[in-house]
C-alpha positions as CSV (number, residue, x, y, z in Angstrom):
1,X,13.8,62.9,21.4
2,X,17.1,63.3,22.3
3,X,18.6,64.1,19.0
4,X,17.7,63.8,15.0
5,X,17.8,65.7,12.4
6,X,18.2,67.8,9.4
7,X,20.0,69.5,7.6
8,X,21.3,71.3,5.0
9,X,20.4,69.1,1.9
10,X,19.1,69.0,-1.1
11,X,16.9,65.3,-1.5
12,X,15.6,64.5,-5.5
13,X,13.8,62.7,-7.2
14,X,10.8,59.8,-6.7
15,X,9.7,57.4,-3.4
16,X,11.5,54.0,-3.0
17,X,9.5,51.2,-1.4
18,X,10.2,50.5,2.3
19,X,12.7,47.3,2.1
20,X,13.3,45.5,5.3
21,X,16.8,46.6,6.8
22,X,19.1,44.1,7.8
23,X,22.4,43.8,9.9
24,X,25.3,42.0,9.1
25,X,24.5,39.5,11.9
26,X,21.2,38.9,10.4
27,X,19.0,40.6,12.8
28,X,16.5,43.0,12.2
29,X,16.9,47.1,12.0
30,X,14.8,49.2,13.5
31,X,14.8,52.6,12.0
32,X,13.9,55.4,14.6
33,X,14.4,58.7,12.4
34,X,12.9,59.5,9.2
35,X,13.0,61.7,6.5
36,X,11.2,64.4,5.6
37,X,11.8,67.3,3.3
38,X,10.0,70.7,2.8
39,X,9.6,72.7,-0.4
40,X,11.2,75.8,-0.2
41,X,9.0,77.4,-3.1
42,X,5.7,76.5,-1.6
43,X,5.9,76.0,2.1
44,X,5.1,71.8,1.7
45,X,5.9,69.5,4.1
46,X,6.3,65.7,3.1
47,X,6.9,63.5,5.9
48,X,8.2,59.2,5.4
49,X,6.8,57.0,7.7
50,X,8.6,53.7,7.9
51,X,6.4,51.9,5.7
52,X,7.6,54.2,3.1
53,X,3.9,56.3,2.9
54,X,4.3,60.5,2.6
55,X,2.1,62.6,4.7
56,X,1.7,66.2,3.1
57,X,0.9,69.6,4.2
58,X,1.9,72.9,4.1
59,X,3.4,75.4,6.8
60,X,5.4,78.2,6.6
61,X,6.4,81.4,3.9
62,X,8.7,80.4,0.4
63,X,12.1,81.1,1.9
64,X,11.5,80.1,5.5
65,X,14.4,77.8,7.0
66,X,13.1,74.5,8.1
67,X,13.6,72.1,10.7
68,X,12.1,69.5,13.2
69,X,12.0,69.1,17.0
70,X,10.0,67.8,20.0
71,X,8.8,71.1,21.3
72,X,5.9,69.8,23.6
73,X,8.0,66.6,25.0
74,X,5.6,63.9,23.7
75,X,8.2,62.1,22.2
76,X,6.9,63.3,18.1
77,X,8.8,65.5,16.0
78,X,7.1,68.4,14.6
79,X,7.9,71.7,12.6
80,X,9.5,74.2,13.1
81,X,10.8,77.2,10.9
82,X,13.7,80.2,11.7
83,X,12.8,83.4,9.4
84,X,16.6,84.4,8.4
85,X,15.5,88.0,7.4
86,X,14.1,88.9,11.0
87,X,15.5,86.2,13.7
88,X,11.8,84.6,14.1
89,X,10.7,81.0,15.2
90,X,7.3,79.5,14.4
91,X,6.7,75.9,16.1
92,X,3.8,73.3,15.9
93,X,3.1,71.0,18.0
94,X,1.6,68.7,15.5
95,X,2.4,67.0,11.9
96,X,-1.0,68.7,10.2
97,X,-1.4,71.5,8.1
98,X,-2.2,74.8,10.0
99,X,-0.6,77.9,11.9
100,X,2.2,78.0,14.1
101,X,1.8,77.0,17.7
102,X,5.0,78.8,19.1
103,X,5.7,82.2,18.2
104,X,9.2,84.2,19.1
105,X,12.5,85.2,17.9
106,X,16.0,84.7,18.5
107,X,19.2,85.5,17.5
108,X,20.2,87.9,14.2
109,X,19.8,87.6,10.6
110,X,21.5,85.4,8.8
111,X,21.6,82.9,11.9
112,X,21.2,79.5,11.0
113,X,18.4,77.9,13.6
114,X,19.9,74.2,15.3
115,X,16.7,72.2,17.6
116,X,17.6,69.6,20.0
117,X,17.3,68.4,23.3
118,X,20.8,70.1,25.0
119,X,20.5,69.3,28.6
120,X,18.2,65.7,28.5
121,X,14.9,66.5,29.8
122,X,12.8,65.4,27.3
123,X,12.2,68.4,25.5
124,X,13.5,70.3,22.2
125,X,14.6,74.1,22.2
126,X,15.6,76.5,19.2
127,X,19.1,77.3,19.4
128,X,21.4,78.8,16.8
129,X,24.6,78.6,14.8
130,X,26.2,82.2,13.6
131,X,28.6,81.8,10.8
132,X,30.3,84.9,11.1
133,X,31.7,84.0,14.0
134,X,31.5,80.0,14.0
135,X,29.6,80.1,17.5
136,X,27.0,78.2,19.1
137,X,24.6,79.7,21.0
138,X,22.4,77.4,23.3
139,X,19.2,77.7,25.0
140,X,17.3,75.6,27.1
141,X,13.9,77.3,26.8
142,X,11.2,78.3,24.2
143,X,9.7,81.8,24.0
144,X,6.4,82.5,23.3
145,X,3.7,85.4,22.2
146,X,6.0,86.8,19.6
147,X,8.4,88.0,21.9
148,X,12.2,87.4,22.4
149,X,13.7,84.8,23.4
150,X,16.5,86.5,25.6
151,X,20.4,86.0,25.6
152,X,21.9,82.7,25.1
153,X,22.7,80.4,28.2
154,X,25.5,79.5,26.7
155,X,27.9,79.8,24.0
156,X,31.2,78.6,22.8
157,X,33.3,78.3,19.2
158,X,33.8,75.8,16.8
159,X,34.4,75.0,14.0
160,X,36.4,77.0,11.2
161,X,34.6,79.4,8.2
162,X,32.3,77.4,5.5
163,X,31.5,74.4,8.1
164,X,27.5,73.4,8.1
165,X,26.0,72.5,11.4
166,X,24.3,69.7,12.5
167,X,23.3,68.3,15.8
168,X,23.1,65.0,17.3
169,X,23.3,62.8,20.5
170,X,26.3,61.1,19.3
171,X,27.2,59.1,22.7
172,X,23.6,57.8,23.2
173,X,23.6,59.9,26.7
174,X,20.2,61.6,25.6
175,X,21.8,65.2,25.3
176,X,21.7,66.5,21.9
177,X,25.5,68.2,20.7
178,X,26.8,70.0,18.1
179,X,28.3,68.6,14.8
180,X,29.9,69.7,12.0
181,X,30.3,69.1,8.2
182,X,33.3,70.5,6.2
183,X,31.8,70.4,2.9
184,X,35.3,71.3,1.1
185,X,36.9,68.2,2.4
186,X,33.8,65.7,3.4
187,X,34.8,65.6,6.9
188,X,32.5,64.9,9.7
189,X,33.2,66.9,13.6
190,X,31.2,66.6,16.7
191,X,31.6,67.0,20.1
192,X,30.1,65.3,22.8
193,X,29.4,68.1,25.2
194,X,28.6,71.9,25.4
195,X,32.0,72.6,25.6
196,X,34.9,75.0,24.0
197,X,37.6,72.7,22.3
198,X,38.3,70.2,19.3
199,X,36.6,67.6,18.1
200,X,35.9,64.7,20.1
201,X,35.5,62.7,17.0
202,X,36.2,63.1,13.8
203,X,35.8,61.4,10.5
204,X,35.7,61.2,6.7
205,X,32.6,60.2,5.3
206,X,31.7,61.4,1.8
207,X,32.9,64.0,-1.2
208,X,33.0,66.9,-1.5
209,X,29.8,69.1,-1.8
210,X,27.7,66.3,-0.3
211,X,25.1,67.4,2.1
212,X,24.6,65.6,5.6
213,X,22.0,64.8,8.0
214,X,22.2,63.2,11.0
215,X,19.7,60.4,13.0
216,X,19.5,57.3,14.9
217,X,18.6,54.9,12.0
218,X,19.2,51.8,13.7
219,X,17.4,52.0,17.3
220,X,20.7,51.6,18.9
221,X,20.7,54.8,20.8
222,X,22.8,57.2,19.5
223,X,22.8,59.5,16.2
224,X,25.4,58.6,13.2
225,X,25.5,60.4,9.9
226,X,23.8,60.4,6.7
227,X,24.4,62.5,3.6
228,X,22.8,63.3,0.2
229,X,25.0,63.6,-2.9
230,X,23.5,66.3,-5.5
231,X,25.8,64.6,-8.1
232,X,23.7,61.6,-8.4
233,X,20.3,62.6,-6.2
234,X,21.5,59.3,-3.6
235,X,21.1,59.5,0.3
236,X,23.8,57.3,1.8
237,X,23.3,56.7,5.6
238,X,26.2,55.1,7.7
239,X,25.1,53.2,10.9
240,X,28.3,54.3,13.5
241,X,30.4,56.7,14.5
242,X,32.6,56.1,12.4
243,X,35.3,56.4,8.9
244,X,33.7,54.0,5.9
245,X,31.7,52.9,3.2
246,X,26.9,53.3,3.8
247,X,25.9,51.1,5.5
248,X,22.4,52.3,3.4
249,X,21.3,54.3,0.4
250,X,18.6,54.8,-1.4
251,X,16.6,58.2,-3.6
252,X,13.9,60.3,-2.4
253,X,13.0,63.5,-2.7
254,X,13.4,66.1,-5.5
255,X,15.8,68.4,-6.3
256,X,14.8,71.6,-4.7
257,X,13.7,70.2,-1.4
258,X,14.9,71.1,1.9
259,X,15.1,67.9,4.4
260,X,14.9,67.2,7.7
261,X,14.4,64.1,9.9
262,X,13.1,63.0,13.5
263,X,10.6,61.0,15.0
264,X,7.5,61.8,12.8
265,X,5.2,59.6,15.0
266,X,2.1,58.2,13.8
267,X,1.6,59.3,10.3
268,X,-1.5,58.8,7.8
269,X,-0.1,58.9,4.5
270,X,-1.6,61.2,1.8
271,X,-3.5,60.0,-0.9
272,X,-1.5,59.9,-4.2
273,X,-1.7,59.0,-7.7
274,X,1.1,58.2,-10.1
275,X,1.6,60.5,-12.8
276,X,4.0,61.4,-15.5
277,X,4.5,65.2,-14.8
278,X,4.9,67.2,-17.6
279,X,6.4,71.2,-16.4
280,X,4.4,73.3,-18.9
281,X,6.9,76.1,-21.0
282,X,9.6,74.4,-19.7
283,X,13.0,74.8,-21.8
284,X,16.4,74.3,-19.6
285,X,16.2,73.1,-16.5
286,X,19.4,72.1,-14.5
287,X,21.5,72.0,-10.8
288,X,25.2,72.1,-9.4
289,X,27.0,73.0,-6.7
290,X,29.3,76.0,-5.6
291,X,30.2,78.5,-8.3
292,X,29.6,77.8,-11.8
293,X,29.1,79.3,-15.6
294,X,26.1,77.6,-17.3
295,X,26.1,77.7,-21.2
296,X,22.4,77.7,-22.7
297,X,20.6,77.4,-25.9
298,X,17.2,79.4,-25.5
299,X,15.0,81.1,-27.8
300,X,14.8,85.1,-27.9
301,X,11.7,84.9,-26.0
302,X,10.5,86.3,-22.4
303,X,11.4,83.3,-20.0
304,X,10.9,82.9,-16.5
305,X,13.5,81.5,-14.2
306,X,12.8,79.5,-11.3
307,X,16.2,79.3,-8.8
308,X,16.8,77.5,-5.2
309,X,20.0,77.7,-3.3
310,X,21.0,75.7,0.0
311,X,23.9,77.5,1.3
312,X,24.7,80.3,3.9
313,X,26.8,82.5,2.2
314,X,26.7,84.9,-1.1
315,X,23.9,83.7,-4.1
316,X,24.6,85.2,-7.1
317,X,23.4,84.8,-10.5
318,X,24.5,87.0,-13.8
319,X,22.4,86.6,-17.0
320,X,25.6,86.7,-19.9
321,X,25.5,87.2,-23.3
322,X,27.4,85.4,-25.9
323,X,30.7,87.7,-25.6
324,X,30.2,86.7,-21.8
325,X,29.0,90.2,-20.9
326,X,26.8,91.1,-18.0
327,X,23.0,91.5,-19.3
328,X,21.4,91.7,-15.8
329,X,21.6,90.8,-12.2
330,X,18.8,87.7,-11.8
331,X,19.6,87.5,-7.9
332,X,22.0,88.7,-5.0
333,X,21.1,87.2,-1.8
334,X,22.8,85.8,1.0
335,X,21.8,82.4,2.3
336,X,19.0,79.8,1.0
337,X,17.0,81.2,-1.5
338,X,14.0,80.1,-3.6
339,X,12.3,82.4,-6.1
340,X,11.2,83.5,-9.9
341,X,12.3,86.0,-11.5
342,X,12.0,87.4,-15.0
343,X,14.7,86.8,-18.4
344,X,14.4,88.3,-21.7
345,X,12.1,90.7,-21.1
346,X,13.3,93.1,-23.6
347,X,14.6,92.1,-27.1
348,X,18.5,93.2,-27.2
349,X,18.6,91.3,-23.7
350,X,19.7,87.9,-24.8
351,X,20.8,85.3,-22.6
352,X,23.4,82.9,-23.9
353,X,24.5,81.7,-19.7
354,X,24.1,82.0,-16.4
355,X,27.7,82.7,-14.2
356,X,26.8,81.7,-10.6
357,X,28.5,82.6,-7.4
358,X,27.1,79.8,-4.3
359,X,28.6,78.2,-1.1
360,X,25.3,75.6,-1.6
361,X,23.8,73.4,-4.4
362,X,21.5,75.1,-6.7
363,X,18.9,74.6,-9.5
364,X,17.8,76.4,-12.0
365,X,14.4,75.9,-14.4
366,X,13.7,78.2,-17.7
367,X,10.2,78.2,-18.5
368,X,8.3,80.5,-21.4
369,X,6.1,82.8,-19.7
370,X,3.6,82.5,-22.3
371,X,2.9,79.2,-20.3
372,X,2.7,80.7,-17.0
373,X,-0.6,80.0,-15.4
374,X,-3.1,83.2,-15.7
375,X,-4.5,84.4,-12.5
376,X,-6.6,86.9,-11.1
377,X,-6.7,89.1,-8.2
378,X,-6.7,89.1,-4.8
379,X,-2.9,86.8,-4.7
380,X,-0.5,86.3,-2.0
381,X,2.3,85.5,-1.9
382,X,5.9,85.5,-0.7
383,X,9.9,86.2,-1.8
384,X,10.8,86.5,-5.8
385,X,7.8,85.8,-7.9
386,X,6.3,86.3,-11.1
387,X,2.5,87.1,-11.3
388,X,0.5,87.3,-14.6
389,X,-2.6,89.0,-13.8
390,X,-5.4,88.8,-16.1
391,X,-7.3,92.3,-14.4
392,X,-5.1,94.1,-16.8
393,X,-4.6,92.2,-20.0
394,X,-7.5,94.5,-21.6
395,X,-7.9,97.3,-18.8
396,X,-6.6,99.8,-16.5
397,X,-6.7,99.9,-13.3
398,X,-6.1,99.9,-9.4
399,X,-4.0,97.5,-7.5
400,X,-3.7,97.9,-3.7
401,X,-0.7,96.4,-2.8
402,X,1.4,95.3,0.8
403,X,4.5,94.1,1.7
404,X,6.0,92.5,5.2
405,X,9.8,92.3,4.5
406,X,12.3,94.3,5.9
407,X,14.4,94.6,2.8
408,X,13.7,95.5,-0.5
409,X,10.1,95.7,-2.2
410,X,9.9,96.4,-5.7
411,X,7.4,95.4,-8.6
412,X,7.8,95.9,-12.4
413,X,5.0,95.3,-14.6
414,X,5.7,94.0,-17.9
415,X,3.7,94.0,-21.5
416,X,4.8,92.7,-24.6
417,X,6.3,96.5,-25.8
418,X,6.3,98.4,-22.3
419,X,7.1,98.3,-18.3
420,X,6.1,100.1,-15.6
421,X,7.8,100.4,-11.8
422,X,5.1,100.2,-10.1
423,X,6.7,100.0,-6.3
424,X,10.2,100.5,-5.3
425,X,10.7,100.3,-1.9
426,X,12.4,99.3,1.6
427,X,10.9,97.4,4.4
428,X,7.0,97.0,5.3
429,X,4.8,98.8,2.1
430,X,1.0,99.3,1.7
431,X,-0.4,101.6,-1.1
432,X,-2.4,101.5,-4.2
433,X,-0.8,102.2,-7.8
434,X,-2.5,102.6,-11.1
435,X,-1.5,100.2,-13.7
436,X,-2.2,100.6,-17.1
437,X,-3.7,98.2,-19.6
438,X,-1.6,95.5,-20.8
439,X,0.3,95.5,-18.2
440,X,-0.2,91.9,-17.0
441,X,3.1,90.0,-16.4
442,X,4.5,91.5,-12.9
443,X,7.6,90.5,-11.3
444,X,8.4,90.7,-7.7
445,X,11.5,91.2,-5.7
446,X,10.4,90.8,-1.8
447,X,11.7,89.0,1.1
448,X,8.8,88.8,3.1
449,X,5.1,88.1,2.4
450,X,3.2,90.4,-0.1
451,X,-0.2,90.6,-1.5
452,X,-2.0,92.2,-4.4
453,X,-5.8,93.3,-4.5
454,X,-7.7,94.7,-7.4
């Protein structure tokens, strides 16, 4: 593959049709890379052809970083997730639904996971980017049978604090480098080998807060930038190297999306019929980017909040009340994030705004959990969630419950006058717990995969 790819975006709203691309000199464009984006809530992939068709399926755990490489050297693009909780890769070798292929981890938590081809022989590893130090660390192999990867071949620093990476083969030499975005400035940095020192290019393309990706979207050999701007949901996609206006732009996507891009290969597009979607309970819904305070206007009535984040650093979101006071803590993570959580759930807790702390774009969606769809037992699941069970609208009972995460693990369970803790703990959990009748709407705080069985 030499190159393509991803990252760190946010893509909105609907599917343009596929309009021929044309050069200034007339001639034809070729694209090579595509787009593709995952959703971070559900674990669904949708993949563009060039015709402008989406393929659809799902792979992976809500909260599960994704990204796109050519792990079996066949010259497709296919996916590939980094667990940020535990340093774990899972691979396929193939743009269907199913389990992963490749199995192993690498690196530490909080890692963000970079794919390309870094020495040109056809083939795609997992390498990764560490913030906290602004280093690269490369490897030229995959691992396998859940076990680690090893040390890093390589490694060398770049960038400063706050810079996204990317990667790229930005000289058309077939070896995937290393690129960064400032997002504070709009700036563009790569280099064009595996190297210690400054940028060998360097270039302004976009605002601030924009989110960029990079590809080969011409079929002239080499990888140039594109970005998405959260402010107006718009890809803009410049064909060179270098400083000036898109050459291309164009919407796709929705708002809590994750992208990536590469060579998707032959693709059958999924089915699909046009609808006008109507979000059931729904009463504020909303997105920005970095740290804000978000007035609202919602009734006194037990809500459910749906938020996503796309950044690497602190997430944090304080419900206020109208004298700007702290009500409760909604989340405190570190990273991307994608989850539900409960508002409102007692009477003297009103919510007049939201004060949010992000490095990343973020949405938010307010819906009445009176409309929440009413399920039964067994579920599973994974991350922040709200569950209304109907097993214990009218009854008592048992609920064995389990947990995979390594952090915390804790589940209230909520009825219209009362709550109940019925787990509070760290790490892996499996146990059973009484819960008493009535007590139907549950919120969970994980960060791995859980599962409840009555």
């Amino acid at each position: 593959m030499g190159s393509r790819r991803w990252l760190w975006i946010v893509v909105v709203a609907l599917l343009v049709g596929a309009l021929p691309l044309v050069a200034s000199s007339g001639e034809a464009i070729v694209r090579v890379d595509e787009f593709g984006a995952v959703d971070p809530m559900t674990g669904q992939w949708h993949l563009r052809n060039d015709s402008g068709g989406v393929t659809t399926f799902y792979f992976g755990n809500p909260g599960d970083y994704p990204f796109m490489g050519d792990w079996d050297g066949d010259g497709v693009d296919t996916p590939g997730l980094y667990r940020q909780s535990d340093g774990y890769a899972y691979l396929r070798n193939s743009n269907t639904q199913g389990i992963a292929d490749i199995k192993f981890f690498f690196g530490n938590p909080g890692d963000v996971p970079i794919a390309g081809d870094f020495n040109g022989d056809g083939f795609d590893t997992v390498s990764i980017y560490r913030p906290s130090n602004q280093t690269f660390y490369i490897i030229n192999k995959l691992g396998s049978n859940d076990g680690g990867l090893g040390a890093a071949e390589f490694s060398y620093v770049f960038g400063n604090p706050g810079d996204k990476p990317f990667v790229g083969d930005f000289d058309g030499d077939g070896i995937d480098t290393a690129g960064l975005h400032r997002e504070s400035t709009g700036f563009v940095y790569f280099r064009n080998s595996h190297t210690q020192g400054i940028a060998d290019n360097q270039f302004f393309f976009g605002d601030p807060g924009d989110r960029l990706v990079a590809g080969d979207w011409t079929g002239n050999g080499f990888d140039s930038p594109g970005l998405f701007r959260p402010s107006n949901t718009t890809w803009y996609l410049r064909w060179s190297n270098t400083q000036g206006n898109a050459d291309e732009s164009f919407v796709w996507g929705q708002a809590h999306w994750l992208p990536v891009a590469g060579e998707f290969g032959q693709l059958t597009p999924t089915p699909t019929t046009t609808t006008t979607t109507t979000i059931p309970g729904l009463i504020a819904q909303g997105s920005g980017f970095g740290d804000n305070v978000v007035m609202l206007n919602i009734p006194n009535v037990p809500v459910v909040i749906e938020l996503t984040h796309t950044g690497s650093s602190n997430f944090i979101v304080w419900s206020l009340d109208n004298a700007f006071g702290n009500v409760d803590l909604v989340v405190n993570e570190i990273g991307p994030y994608a989850g539900t959580n409960a508002m409102q759930f007692k009477s003297d807790e009103r919510v007049s705004a939201l004060e949010i702390k992000a490095d990343g774009t973020w949405t938010y969606q307010i819906r009445a959990v009176s409309s929440e769809p009413v399920v039964s037992c067994p579920q599973y699941g994974g991350g922040d969630s709200i569950v209304v069970l109907s097993n214990f609208r009218s009854a008592s009972g048992i609920a064995a419950i389990s947990h995979t995460g390594n952090s915390n693990f804790i589940i209230w369970a909520w009825s219209s006058s009362d709550r109940d803790l019925l787990v509070n703990e760290i790490g892996a959990y499996a146990g059973n717990v009484v819960v008493a009748s009535g007590l139907d709407v549950w919120e969970i705080t994980a960060d791995g995969s859980w599962s409840i069985s009555c």
